[in-house]
C-alpha positions as CSV (number, residue, x, y, z in Angstrom):
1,X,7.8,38.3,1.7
2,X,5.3,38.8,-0.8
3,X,2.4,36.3,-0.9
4,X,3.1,35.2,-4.1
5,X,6.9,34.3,-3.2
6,X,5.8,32.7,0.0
7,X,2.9,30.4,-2.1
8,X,5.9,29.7,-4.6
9,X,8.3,28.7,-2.0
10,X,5.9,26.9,0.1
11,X,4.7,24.5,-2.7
12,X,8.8,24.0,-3.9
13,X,9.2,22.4,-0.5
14,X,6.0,20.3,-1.1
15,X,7.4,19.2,-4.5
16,X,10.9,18.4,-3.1
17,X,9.7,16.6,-0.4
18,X,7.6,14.2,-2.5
19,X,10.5,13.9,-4.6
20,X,12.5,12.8,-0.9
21,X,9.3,10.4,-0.2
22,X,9.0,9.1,-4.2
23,X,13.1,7.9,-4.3
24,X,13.0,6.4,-0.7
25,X,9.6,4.5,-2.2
26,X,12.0,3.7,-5.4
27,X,14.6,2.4,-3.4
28,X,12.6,0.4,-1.2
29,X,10.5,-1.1,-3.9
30,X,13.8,-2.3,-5.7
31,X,14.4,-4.9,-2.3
32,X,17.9,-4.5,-1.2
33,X,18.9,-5.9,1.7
34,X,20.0,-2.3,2.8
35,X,17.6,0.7,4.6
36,X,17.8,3.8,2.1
37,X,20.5,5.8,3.1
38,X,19.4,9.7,3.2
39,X,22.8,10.0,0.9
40,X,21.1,7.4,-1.3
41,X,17.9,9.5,-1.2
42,X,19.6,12.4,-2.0
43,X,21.5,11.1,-5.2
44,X,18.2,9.9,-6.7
45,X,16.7,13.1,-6.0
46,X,19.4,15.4,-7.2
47,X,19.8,17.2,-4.0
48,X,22.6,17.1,-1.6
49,X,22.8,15.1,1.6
50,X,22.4,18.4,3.3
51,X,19.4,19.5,1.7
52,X,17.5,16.0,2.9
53,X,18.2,17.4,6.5
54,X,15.8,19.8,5.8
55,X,13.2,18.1,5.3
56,X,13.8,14.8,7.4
57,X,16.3,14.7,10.4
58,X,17.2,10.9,10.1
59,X,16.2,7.6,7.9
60,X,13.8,6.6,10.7
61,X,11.9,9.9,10.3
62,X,12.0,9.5,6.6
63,X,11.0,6.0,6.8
64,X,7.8,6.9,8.7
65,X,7.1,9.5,6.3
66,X,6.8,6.9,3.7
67,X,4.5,4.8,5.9
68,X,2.1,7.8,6.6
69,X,2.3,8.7,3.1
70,X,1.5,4.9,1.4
71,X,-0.5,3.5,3.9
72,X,-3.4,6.1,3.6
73,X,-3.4,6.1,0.1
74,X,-3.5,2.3,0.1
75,X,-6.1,2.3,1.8
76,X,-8.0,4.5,-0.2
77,X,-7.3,2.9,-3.6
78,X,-8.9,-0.3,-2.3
79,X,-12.0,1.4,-0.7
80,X,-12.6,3.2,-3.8
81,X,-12.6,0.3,-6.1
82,X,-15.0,-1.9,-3.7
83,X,-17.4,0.7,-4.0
84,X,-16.7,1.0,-7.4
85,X,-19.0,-2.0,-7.6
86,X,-22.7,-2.7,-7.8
87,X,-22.9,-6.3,-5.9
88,X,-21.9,-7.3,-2.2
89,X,-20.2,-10.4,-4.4
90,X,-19.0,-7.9,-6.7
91,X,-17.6,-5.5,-4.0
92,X,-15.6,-8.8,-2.1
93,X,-14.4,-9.3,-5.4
94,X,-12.8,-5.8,-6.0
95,X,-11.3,-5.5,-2.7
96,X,-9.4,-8.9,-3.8
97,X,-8.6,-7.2,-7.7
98,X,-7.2,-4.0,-6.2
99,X,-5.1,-5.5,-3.7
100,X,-3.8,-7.8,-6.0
101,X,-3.3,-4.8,-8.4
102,X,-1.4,-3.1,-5.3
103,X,0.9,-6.1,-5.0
104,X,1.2,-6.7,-9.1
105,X,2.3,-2.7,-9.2
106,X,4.9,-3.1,-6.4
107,X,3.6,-1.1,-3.5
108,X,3.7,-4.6,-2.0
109,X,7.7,-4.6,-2.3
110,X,7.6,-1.0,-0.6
111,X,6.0,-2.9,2.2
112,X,8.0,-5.5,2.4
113,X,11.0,-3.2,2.5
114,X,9.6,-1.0,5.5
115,X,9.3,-4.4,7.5
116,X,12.6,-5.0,7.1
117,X,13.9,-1.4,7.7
118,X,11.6,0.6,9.9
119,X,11.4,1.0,13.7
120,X,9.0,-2.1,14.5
121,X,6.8,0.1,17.1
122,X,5.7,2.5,13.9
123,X,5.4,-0.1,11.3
124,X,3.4,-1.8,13.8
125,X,1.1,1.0,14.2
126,X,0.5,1.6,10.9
127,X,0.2,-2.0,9.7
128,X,-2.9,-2.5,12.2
129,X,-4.7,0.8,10.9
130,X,-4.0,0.0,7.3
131,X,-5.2,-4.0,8.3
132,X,-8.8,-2.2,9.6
133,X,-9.2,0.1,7.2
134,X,-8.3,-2.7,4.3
135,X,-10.7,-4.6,5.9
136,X,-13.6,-2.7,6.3
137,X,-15.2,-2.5,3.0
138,X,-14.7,-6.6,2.7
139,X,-16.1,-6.9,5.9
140,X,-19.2,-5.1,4.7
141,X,-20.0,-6.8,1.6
142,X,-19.3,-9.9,3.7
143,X,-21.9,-9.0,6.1
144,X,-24.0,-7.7,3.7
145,X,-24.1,-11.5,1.6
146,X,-25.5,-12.6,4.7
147,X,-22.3,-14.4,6.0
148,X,-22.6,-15.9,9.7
149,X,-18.6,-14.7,10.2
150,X,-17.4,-12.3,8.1
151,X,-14.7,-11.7,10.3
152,X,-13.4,-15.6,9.7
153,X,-14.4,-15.9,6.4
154,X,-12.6,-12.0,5.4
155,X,-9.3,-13.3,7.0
156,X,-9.4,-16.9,4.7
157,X,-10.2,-14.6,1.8
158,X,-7.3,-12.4,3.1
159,X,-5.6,-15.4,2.9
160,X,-6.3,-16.5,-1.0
161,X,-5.0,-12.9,-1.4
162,X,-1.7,-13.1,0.5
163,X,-0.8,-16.3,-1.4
164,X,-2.0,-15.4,-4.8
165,X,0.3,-11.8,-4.0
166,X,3.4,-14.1,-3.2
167,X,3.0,-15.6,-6.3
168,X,2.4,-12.7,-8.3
169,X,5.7,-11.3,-6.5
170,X,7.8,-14.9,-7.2
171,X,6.8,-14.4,-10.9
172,X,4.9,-17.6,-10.9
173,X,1.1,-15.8,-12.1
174,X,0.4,-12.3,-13.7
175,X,-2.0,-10.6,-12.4
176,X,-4.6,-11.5,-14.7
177,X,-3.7,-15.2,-13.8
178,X,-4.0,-14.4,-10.0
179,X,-7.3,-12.4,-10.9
180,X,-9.0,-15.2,-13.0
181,X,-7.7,-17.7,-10.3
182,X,-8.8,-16.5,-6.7
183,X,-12.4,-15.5,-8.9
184,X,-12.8,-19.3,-9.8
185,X,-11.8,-19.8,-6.2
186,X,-14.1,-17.4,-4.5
187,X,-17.1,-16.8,-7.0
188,X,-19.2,-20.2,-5.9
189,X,-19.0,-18.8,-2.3
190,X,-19.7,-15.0,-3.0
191,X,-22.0,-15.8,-5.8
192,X,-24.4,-18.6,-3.9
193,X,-27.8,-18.0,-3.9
């Protein structure tokens, strides 16, 4: 096969398996109580049921292809704002606007739906390298404000976050609401001289 033909082919099946990985994200995001059937996944996509097999033998392989494919990029979004900004204060508050941002966009809902639906020992996995690598720039500005725990105080800021995200979730605050909110919250601490 030439090498043009085999480039061709080769990024087809990278564009159809993103489209596989983008409808099982859809699907999740839109909370039903059901795991995304690969028939499900296939409908939204446009392929046939067969085709999936191709690409991912069962929903449990699919299901940990949308973990390895979100939580990285996550991950990423939330590193990139912190250092984004100028201030430790500054950089505390980004990792707090992004992840809010995450959860106002409803990657949050895709999480959700993988707790429900994937195998516990992967999601497991995942979840506590996507929990250090979240982490890790907050802990840094933390440390770098001079806090005596950053490691107690970055979990009750995790907190604020978690609560201000079910919120956001319920309806009850928009983002900008749950922005402006855990700032007035959080600035007198991060902002102390």
């Amino acid at each position: 096969m030439p090498k043009i033909q085999a480039a061709t082919v080769v990024e087809h099946r990278a564009m159809q398996r993103r489209a596989i990985l983008n409808a099982a994200r859809d699907i999740l995001a839109q909370g039903g109580s059901e795991t995304p059937s690969l028939a499900a996944v296939a409908k939204r996509t446009g392929l046939a049921r067969s085709s999936i097999y191709q690409y991912f033998s069962s929903k449990d392989d699919l299901l940990e292809a949308v973990i390895v494919d979100m939580f990285p990029r996550w991950a990423a979004y939330v590193t990139a704002r912190v250092e984004e900004a100028d201030t430790p204060a500054d950089r505390a508050l980004a990792y707090v606007d992004a992840n809010l941002h995450l959860v106002a966009s409803g990657e949050h809902a895709i999480a959700r739906g993988l707790a429900s639906f994937a195998r516990a020992e992967v999601l497991a996995e995942s979840s506590k390298v996507l929990h250090d690598q979240l982490r890790t720039p907050l802990d840094e500005a933390l440390i770098a404000l001079g806090c005596d725990d950053p490691g107690t105080m970055g979990e009750l800021i995790q907190a604020v976050v978690q609560r201000a995200s079910v919120l956001l979730e319920n309806g009850t605050l928009s983002e900008d609401r749950a922005r402006a909110l855990t700032h007035e919250l959080l600035e007198p601490y991060l902002r102390r001289s």
